[in-house]
C-alpha positions as CSV (number, residue, x, y, z in Angstrom):
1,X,-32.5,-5.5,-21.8
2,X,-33.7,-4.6,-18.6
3,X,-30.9,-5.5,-16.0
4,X,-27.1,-5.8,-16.5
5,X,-25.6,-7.2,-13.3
6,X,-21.6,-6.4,-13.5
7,X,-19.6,-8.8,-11.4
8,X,-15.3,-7.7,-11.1
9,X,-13.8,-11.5,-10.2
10,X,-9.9,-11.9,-9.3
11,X,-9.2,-15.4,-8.1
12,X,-13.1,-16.8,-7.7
13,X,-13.3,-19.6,-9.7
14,X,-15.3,-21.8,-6.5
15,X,-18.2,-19.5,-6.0
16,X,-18.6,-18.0,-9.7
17,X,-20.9,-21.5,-10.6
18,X,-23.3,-21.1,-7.6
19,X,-23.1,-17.4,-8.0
20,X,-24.3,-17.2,-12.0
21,X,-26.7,-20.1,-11.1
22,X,-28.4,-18.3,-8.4
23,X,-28.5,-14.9,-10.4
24,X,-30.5,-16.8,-12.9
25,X,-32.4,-18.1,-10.8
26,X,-33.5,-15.0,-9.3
27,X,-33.8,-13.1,-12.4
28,X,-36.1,-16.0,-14.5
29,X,-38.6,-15.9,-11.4
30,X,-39.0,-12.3,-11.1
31,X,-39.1,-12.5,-15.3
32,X,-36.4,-10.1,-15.3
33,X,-34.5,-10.2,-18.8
34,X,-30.8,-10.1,-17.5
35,X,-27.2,-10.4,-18.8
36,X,-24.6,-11.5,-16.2
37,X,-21.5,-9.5,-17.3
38,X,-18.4,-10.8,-15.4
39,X,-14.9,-9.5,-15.4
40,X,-11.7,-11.8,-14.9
41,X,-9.4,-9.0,-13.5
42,X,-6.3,-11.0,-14.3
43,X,-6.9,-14.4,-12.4
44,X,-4.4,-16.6,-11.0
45,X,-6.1,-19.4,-11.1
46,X,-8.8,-21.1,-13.0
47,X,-11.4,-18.1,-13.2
48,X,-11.6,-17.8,-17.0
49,X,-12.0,-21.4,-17.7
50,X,-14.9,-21.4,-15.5
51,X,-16.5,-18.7,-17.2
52,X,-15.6,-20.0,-20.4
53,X,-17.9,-23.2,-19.2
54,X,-20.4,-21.1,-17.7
55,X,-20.9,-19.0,-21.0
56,X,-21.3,-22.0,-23.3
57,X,-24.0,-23.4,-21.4
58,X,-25.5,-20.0,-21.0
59,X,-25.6,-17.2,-23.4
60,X,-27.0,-14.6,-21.0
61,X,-23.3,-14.8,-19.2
62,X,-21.0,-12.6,-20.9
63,X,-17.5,-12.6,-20.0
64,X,-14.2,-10.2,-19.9
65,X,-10.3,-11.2,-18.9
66,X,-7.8,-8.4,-18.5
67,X,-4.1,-9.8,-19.2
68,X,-2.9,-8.3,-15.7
69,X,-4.9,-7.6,-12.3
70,X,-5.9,-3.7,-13.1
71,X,-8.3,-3.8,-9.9
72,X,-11.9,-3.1,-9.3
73,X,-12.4,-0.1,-11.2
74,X,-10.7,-0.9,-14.0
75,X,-13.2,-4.0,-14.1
76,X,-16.3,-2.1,-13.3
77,X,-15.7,0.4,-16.3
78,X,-15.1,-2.1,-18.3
79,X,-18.3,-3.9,-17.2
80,X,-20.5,-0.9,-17.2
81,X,-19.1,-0.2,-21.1
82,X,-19.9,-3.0,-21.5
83,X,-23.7,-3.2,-20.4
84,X,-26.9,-2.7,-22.0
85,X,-29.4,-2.6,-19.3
86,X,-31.7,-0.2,-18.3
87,X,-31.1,-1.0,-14.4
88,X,-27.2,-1.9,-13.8
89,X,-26.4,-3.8,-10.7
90,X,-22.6,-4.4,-9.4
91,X,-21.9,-7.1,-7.0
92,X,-18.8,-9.2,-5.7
93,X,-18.1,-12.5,-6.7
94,X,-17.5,-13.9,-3.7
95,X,-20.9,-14.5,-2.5
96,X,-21.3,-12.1,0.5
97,X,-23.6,-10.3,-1.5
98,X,-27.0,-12.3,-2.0
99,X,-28.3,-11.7,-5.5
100,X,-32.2,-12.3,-3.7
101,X,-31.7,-8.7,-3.3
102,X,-31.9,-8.0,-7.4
103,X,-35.5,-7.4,-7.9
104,X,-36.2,-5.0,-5.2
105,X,-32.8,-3.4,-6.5
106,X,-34.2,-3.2,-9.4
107,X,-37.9,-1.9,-8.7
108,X,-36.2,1.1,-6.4
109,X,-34.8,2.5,-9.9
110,X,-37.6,2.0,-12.1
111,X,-40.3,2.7,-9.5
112,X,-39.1,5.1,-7.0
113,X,-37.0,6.9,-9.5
114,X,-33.9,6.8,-7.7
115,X,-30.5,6.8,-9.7
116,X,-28.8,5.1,-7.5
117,X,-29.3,2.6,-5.0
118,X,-26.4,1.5,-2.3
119,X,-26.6,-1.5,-0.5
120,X,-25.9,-1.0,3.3
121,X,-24.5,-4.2,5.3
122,X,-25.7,-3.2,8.6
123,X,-25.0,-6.9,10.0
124,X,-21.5,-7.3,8.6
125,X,-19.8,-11.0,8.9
126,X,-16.2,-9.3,9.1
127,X,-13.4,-9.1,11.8
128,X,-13.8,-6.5,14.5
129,X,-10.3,-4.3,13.0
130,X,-12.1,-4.6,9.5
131,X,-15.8,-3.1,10.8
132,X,-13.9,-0.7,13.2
133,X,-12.0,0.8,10.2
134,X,-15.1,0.6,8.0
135,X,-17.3,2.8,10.1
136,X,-14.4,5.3,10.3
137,X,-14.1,5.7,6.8
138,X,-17.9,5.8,6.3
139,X,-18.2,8.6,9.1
140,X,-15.5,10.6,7.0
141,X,-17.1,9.7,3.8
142,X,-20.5,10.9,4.6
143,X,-19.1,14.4,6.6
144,X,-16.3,14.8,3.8
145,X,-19.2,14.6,1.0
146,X,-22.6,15.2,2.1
147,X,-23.9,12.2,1.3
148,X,-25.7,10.3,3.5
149,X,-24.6,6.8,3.0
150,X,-23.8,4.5,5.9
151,X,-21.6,1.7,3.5
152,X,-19.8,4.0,0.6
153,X,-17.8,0.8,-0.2
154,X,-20.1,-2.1,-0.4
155,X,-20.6,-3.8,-3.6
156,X,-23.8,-4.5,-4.0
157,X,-25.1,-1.3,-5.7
158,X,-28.2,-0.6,-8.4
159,X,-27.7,2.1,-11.1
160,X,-30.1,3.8,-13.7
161,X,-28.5,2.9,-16.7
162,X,-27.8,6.5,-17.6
163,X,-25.5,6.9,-14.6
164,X,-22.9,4.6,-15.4
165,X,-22.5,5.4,-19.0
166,X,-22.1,9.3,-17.8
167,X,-19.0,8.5,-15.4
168,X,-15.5,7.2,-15.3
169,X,-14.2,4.8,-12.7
170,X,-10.3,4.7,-12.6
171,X,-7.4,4.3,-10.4
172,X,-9.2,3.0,-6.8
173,X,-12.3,4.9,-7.0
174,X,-14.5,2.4,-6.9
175,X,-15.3,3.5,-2.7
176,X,-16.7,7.0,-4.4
177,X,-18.6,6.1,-7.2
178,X,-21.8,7.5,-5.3
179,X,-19.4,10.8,-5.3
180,X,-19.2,11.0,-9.3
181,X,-22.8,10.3,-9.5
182,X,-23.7,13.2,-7.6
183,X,-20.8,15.2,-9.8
184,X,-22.4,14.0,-13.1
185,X,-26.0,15.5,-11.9
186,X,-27.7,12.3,-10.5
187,X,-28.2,13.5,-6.8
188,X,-31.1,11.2,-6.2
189,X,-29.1,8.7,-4.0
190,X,-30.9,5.7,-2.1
191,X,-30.0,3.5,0.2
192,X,-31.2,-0.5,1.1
193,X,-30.1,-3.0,3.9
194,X,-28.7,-5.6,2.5
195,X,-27.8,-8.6,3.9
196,X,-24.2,-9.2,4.0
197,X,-22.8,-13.2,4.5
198,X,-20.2,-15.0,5.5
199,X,-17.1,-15.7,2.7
200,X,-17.7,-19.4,1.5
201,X,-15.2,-19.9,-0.6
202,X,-11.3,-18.6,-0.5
203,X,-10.1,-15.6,1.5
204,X,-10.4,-12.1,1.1
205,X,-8.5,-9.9,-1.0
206,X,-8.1,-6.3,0.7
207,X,-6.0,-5.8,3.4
208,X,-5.2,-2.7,6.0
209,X,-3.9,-0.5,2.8
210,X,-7.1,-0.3,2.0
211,X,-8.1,1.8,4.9
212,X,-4.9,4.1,4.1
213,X,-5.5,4.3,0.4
214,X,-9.8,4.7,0.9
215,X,-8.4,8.1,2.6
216,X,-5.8,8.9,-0.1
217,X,-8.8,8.0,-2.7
218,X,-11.7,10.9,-0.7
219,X,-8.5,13.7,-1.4
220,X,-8.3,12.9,-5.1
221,X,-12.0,12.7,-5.9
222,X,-12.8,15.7,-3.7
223,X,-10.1,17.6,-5.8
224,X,-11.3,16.6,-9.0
225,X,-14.9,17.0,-8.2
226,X,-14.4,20.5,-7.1
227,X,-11.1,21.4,-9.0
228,X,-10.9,19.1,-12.3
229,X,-12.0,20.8,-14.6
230,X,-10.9,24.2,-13.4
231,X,-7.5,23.4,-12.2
232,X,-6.6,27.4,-11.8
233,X,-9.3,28.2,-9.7
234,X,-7.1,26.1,-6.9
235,X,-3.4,26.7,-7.7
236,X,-4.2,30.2,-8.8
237,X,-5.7,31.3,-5.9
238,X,-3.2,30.0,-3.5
239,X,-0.3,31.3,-5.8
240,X,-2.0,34.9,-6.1
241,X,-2.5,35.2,-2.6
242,X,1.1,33.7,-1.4
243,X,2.8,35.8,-3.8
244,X,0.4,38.8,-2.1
245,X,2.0,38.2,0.7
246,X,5.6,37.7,-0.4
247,X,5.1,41.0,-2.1
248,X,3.8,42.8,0.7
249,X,6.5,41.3,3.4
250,X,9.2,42.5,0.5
251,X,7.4,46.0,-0.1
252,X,7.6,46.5,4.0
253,X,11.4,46.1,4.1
254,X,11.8,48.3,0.7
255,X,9.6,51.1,2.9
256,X,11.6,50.6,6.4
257,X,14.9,51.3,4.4
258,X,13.5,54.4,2.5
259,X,11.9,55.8,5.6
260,X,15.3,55.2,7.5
261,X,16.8,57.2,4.5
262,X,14.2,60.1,4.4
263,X,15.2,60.7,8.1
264,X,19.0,60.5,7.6
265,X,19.4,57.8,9.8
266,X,22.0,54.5,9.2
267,X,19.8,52.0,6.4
268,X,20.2,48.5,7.2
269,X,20.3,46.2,4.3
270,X,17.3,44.6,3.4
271,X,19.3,41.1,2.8
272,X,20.1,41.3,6.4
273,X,16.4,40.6,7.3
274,X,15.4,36.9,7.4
275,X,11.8,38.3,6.3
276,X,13.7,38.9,3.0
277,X,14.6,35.5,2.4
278,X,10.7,34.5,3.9
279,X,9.5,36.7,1.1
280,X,11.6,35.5,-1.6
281,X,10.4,32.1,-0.7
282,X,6.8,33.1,-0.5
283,X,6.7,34.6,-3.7
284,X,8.7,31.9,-5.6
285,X,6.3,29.3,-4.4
286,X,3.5,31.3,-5.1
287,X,4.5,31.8,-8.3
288,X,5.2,27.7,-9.0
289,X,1.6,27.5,-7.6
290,X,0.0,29.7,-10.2
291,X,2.1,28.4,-13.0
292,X,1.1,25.0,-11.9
293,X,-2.9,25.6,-12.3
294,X,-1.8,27.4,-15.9
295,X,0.0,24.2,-17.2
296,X,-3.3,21.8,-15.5
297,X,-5.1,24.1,-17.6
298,X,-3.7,23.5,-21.1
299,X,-3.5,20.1,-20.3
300,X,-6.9,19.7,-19.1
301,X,-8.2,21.3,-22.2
302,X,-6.6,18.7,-24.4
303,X,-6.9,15.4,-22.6
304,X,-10.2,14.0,-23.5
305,X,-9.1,10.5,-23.7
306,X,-10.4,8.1,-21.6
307,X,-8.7,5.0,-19.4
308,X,-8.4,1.9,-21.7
309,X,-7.5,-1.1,-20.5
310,X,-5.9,-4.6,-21.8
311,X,-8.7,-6.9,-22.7
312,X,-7.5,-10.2,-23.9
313,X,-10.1,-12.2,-24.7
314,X,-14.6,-12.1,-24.7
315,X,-16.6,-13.8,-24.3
316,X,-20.4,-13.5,-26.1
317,X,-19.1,-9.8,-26.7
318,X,-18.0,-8.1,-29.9
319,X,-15.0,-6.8,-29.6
């Protein structure tokens, strides 16, 4: 198979028949032997009877409905467990990303050898708040990471196949997937402009959290990029060195009193010092803080089990 194109859908029954017609349109010029995989993240409205249509008049669509909405990640794990292509190519399913762009997509992985290729909406068809926001967020994104990527969240993204069978997308870390790439070993990174076009059909789905959680999102993945697999080396650094201090702030006051002793002057009490109760605090924290990267530890040694989610029903898929 050479290209698995992985569409997440919630609520697009109106555009997923021009969309899966003009995929295979683009892919049977180009002679480009494709499967359309499209996930039905818990659809409202008729979603899944479309693709149920769409499948039985066309075997290359294969199709996946979660019982609840589990969001975009959740749907593009599934969809890249699901794939078999050499080249994988995401895209929303609400037409603002033009599947024309598929073939050179395509020849950037096998022919330039990159492992990933992000599309890059330079012209953007979106309110000014929403573009403001977005180049914020991508200014951030590219200082916070290193990567140089001007749209970390668009959709329209081309993978070598070995990529997205060596990663796990969960939670809302969709934005950073060019993040776990470069985490997993595939640093080769590209970058195409894409064109970007008006919604056609229905309204869109993300409002202002987005910009809140997309921030809440770079912490998490920066943590676990650096941290995640060696909890301690966080937590028991900053427990060592706060209870360091504690210990030292304690030790002084244990010193003044002795030395206040030794020269047969009046000893205040130590207790009477608020550094006392500073260092107590210090030291107890510290010591949560090192017990904390301990227990992340032991429990990152034995979780090896991935994110599974509630599939329903599939379509031209074994289970």
């Amino acid at each position: 198979m050479d290209l698995s194109v992985v569409v997440p859908a919630w609520n697009e029954a109106e555009s997923l028949p021009e969309l899966a017609e003009w995929v295979d349109r683009v892919c049977v010029a180009s002679s480009i032997d494709y499967e359309l995989i499209v996930i039905d993240d818990g659809s409202s409205d008729n979603s899944w009877e479309v693709l149920k249509h769409l499948a039985s008049r066309n075997g290359k669509i294969k199709a996946i409905r979660f019982r609840r909405n589990y969001g975009k990640a959740a749907a593009l794990q599934t969809g890249f467990e699901a794939s078999s292509g050499e080249v994988v190519i995401t895209m929303d399913a609400d037409l603002q990303d033009s599947p024309d762009e598929i073939p050179e997509l395509v020849r950037m992985i096998r022919e330039e050898g990159y492992h990933m290729v992000s599309g890059w909406k330079k012209k953007r068809y979106d309110p000014f708040i929403k573009k403001t926001t977005s180049k914020l967020y991508n200014y951030t994104a590219r200082k916070f990471s290193g990567i140089r990527l001007h749209d970390f969240n668009c959709g329209l993204k081309a993978y070598d196949g070995e990529v997205v069978r060596s990663i796990e997308v969960y939670g809302e870390m969709h934005r950073y997937i060019p993040m776990l790439a470069v985490e997993a070993g595939f640093r080769n990174i590209g970058e195409k402009v894409v064109q970007h076009r008006a919604r056609k059909y229905g309204v869109t789905k993300y409002g202002f959290d987005r910009f809140l959680k997309g921030y809440l999102d770079m912490l998490t993945i920066s943590f676990i990029t650096r941290f995640g697999k060696s909890p301690m080396h966080l937590f028991g650094t900053m427990g060592s060195l706060m209870f360091l201090a504690g210990f030292i702030m304690a030790a002084y006051l244990g010193i003044r009193k002795l030395v206040f002793i030794h020269q047969g002057l009046k000893a205040p009490l130590v207790t009477d010092s608020p550094y006392f109760y500073i260092a107590l605090a210090v030291m107890i924290i510290g010591s949560f803080l090192f017990l904390t990267g301990f227990l992340a530890e032991l429990v990152n040694r034995r979780s090896s089990d991935r994110n599974r989610y509630l599939v329903g029903e599939r379509l031209n898929l074994k289970a």
